[in-house]
N, C-alpha and C positions, 0 to 999 in steps of 0.2 A: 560525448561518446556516440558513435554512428556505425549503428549495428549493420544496414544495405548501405550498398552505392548507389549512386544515382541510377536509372533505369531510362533509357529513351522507350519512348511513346510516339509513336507514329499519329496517332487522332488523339490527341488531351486538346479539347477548345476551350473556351473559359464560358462557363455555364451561364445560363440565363437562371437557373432555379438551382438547386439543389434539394430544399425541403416546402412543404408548398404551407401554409398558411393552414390550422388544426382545421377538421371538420368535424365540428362536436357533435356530436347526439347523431350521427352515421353508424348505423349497427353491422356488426361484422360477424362473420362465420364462427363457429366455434375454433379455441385454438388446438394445431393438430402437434403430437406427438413432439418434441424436444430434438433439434436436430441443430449439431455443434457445428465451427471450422468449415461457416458459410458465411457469404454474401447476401443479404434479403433485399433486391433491388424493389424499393417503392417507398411509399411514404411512411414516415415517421411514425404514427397514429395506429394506424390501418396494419403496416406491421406486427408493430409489439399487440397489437390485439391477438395474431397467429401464439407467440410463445405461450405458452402454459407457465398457469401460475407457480409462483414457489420455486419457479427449478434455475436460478440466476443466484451465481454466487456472487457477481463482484460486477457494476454497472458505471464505465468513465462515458461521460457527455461532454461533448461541447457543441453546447447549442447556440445558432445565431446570437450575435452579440447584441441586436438592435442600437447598430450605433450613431441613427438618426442626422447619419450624411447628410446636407442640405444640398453640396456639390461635389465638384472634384475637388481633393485637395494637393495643393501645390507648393514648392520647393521654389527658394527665396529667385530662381533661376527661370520660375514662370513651368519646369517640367512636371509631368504629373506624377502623383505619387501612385504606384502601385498595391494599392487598401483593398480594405472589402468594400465593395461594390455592386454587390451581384443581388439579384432580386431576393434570394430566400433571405437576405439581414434586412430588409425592409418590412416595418410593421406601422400600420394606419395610427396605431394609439400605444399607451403602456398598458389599455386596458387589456389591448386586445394582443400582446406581449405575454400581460399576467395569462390570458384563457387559452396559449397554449403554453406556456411554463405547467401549470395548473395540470392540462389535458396530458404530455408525457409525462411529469413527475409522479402521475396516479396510477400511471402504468406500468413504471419503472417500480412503484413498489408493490405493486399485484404478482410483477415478476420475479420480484428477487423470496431467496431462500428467509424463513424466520431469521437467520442470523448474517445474513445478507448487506451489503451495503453499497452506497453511491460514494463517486466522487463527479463534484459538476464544475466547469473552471470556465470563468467568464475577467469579463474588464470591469471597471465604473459604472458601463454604463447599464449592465444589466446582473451584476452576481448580487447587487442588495434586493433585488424583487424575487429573482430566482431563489437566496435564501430566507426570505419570508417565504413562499408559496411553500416551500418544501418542510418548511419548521409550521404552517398551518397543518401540512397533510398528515405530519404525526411523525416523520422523521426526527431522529435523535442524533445533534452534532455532536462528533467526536472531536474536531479542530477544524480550521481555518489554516490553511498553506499559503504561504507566500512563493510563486512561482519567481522570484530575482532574474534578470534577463541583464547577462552581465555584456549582452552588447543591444541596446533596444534603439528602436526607431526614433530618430534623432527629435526632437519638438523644430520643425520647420518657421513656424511664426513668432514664438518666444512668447508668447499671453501665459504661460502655462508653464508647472514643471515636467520636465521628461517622464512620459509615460512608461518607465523603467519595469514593470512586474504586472500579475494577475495572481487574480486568488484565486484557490482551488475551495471548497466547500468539500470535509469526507466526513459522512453522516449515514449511522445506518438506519438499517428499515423502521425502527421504533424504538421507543425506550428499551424493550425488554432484550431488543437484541445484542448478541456477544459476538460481531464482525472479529475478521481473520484481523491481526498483528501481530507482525514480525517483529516482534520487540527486539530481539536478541540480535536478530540479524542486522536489523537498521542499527544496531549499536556499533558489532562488531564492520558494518559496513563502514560508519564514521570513524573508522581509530577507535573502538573502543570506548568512544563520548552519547551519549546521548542524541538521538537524531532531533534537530530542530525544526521549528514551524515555518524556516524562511530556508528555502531551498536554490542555491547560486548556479544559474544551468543555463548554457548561451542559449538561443534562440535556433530553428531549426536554420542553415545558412546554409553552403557548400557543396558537397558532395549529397550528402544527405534532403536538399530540396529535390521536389523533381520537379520538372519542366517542360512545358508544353514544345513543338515544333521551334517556333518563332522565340524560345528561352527564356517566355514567361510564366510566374509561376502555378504552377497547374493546378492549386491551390493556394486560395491568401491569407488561411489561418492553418497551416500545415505545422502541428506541434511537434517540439524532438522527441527522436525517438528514447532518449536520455530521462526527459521527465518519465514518460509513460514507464521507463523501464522502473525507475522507483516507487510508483502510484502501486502497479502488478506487487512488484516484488515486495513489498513492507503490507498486503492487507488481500495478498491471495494464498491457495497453496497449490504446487503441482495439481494439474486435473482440474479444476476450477474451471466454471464457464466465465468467459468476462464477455458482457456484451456490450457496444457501442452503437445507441441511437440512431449516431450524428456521425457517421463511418466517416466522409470524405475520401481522401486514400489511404485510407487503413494502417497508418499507424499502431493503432490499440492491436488490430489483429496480426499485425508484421510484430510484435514486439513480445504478444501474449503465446505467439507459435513457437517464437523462441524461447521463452521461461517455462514450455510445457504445458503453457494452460491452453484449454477449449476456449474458443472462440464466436462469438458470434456480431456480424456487423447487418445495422439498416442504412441503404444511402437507394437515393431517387434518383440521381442524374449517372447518364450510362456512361458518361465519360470516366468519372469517378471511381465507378463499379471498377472498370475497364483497369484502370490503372493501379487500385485496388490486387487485384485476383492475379495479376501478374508481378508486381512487386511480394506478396506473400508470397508467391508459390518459391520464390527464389530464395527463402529463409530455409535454415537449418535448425531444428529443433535441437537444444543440449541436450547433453545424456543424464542419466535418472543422479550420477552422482556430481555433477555440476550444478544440479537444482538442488541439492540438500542445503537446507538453510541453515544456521543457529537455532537451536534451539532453548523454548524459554523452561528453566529450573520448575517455576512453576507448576507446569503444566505436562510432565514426567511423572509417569509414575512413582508413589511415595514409598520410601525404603527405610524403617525406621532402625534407629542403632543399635537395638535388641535385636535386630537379624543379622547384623555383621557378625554379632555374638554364637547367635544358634547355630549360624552354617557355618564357624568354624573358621572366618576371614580372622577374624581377632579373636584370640584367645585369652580367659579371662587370665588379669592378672599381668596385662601386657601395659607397659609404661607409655603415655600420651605427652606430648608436650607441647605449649605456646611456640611458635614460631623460630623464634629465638632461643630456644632450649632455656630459658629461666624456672618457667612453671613446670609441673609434671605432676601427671596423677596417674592413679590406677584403675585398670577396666576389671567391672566386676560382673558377675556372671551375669546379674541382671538388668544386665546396660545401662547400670548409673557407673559415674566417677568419684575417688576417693582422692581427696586430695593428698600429697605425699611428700610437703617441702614446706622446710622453714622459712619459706616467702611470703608465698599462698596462705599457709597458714596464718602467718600476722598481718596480711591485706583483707583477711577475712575473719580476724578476730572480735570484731560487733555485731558478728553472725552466727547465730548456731549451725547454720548451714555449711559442712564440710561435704559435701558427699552429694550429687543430685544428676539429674540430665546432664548432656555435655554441650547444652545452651544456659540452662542455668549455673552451671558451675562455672562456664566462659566468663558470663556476666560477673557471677561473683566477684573472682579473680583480680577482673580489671575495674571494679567498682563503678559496673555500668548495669542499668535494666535492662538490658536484652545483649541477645549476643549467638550470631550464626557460629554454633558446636563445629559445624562440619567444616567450618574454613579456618576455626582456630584452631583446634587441637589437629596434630600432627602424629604419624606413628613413626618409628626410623626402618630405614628397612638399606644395606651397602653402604651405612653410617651418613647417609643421607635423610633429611626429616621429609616426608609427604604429609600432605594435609588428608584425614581418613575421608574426606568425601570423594575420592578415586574410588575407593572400594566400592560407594554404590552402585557401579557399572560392574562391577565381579557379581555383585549379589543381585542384579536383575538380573543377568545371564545365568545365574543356578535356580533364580525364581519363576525363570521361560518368562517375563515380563517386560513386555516393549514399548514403546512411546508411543503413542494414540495416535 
């Protein structure tokens, strides 16, 4: 999916730096007041030292890969391959890899909100150091993604299998925290199935690269806007700050301006900024009811079945039935169920239990331990049966009570 076109750029040159090498123990100003749906043109570091603590909902990285190029690499044709190359992926040692993974990852959770969290996506050759450093600092994994690249960079030499995917690491700020999930949504966004830990998403190609003068590309780790768009959407909510380290050209913030979230990007090289700030400005933010996601059961306000009773949605004495009209009971004033059928009754004859919740009596019934009342039992209403858990949207709207 390819939310912008491409965009021509007059000056994108292919940088010599983008992030420079951590300077630890450089002390920096206090940081000032929270300010969204910017650009922080400088270093990595020295930046996120400006945000104020706590006030980051949701933090996507991709930070240099260190992927310990020895040369150019070349296509069996002797032509070069167009990789990363550029001075910020070069790092002297793994030590000195870990002491700036170490130096953002400590920042990045000084920043984020208590229930706050990261996603950081790297290759081989650096997401297993980057997810030790992060599981040192007190971070709590949630899962491991598999980013699938269902058209990936061919293996030119053949030593090797095709470098086909990357993994994403989403972890929040500490054990204790309860980060955002779209349960519901990523459900209904798959058909209805469960969303899974391997995600099938081409690579950014097309329309969607952008491109310097001379049509190369104006970035060489330029992620789709397709991934980011599910990163956002499955572990933010409208309004949410999301902020990106490791900007480049703005992706996170091209993709987060369209779901409604707040933004915030750090990138050092002005080309980048450059290309950055005018590809977003050309996004359109959807409207408040295009963002409305699924929501999860959960986490709804609770409407117990003695209230459908009191306000009068069901009236005692009103006949319930199984799905299939076989079973049927009676609702009695004080929102238990009486069972009412020569079925029911002999499927629940090694019980004295006739009469109870309308989760325990589901169970009864079907001679199971547990059992969701509000999706079995049914009321009829135009000689059609509904399931009564419709009604608890009638009884928050007479209880003035809304979803959090």
């Amino acid at each position: 999916m390819s939310l912008l076109k491409q965009t021509e750029f007059k000056k994108v040159s292919r940088p010599d730096k983008t992030h420079r090498k951590p300077r630890i123990g450089v002390s920096a100003p206090s940081p000032e007041p929270l300010s969204a749906n910017r650009i922080i043109h400088g270093d990595c570091l020295a930046a996120l030292a400006q945000i104020p603590g706590g006030s980051i909902d949701l933090v996507f990285a991709d930070p240099p890969y260190n992927l310990q190029l020895a040369g150019d690499l070349l296509r069996p044709n002797d032509t070069r391959v167009d990789g990363v190359d550029q001075a910020w992926d070069k790092f002297a040692s793994f030590a000195e890899y870990d002491q700036f993974s170490r130096a953002w990852l400590a920042e990045v959770q000084r920043v984020l909100k208590p229930n706050g969290a990261l996603w950081v996506i790297g290759s081989d050759h650096n997401i297993f150091r980057v997810g030790a450093a992060l599981q040192d600092l007190g971070f709590w994994i949630q899962n491991d993604v598999v980013w699938r690249k269902t058209n990936p960079m061919p293996n030119f030499r053949g030593k090797r299998f095709t470098n086909a995917h990357e993994t994403m690491i989403w972890a929040a700020r500490d054990q204790k925290a309860k980060p955002t999930f779209n349960y519901e949504a990523m459900k209904a966004f798959n058909d209805d199935l469960q969303m899974r830990s391997d995600w099938l998403i081409p690579i950014c190609s097309g329309p969607e690269r952008l491109r310097d003068d001379g049509g190369r590309k104006a970035h060489p780790t330029q992620k789709p806007e397709a991934l980011l768009h599910r990163v956002i959407l499955s572990s933010s909510k409208p309004g949410d700050v999301v902020l990106d380290p490791f900007f480049g050209t703005g992706t996170t913030g091209a993709v987060a301006k369209r779901l409604g979230r707040q933004w915030i990007g750090i990138e050092r090289d002005a080309d980048y900024v450059a290309a950055a700030t005018e590809r977003i400005g050309r996004v359109v933010a959807l409207g408040p009811d295009a963002l409305e996601t699924a929501r999860s059961k959960r986490s709804e306000p609770r409407v117990a079945f003695g209230q459908i009773i009191e306000l009068g949605i069901l009236e005692p004495g009103t006949k319930l039935w199984d799905e299939r009209g076989r079973v049927w009971a009676e609702v009695r004033a004080d929102g238990t169920l009486l069972l009412a059928t020569a079925a029911a009754t002999k499927r629940a004859r090694d019980s004295t239990q006739q009469s109870g919740s309308i989760h325990r009596l589901g169970a009864e019934v079907q001679g199971k331990t547990a059992c969701n009342g509000w999706t079995f039992w049914h009321f009829q209403v135009d000689g059609m049966l509904k399931p009564i858990d419709v009604l608890r949207d009638q009884a928050k709207r007479q209880l003035g009570i809304r979803h959090s």
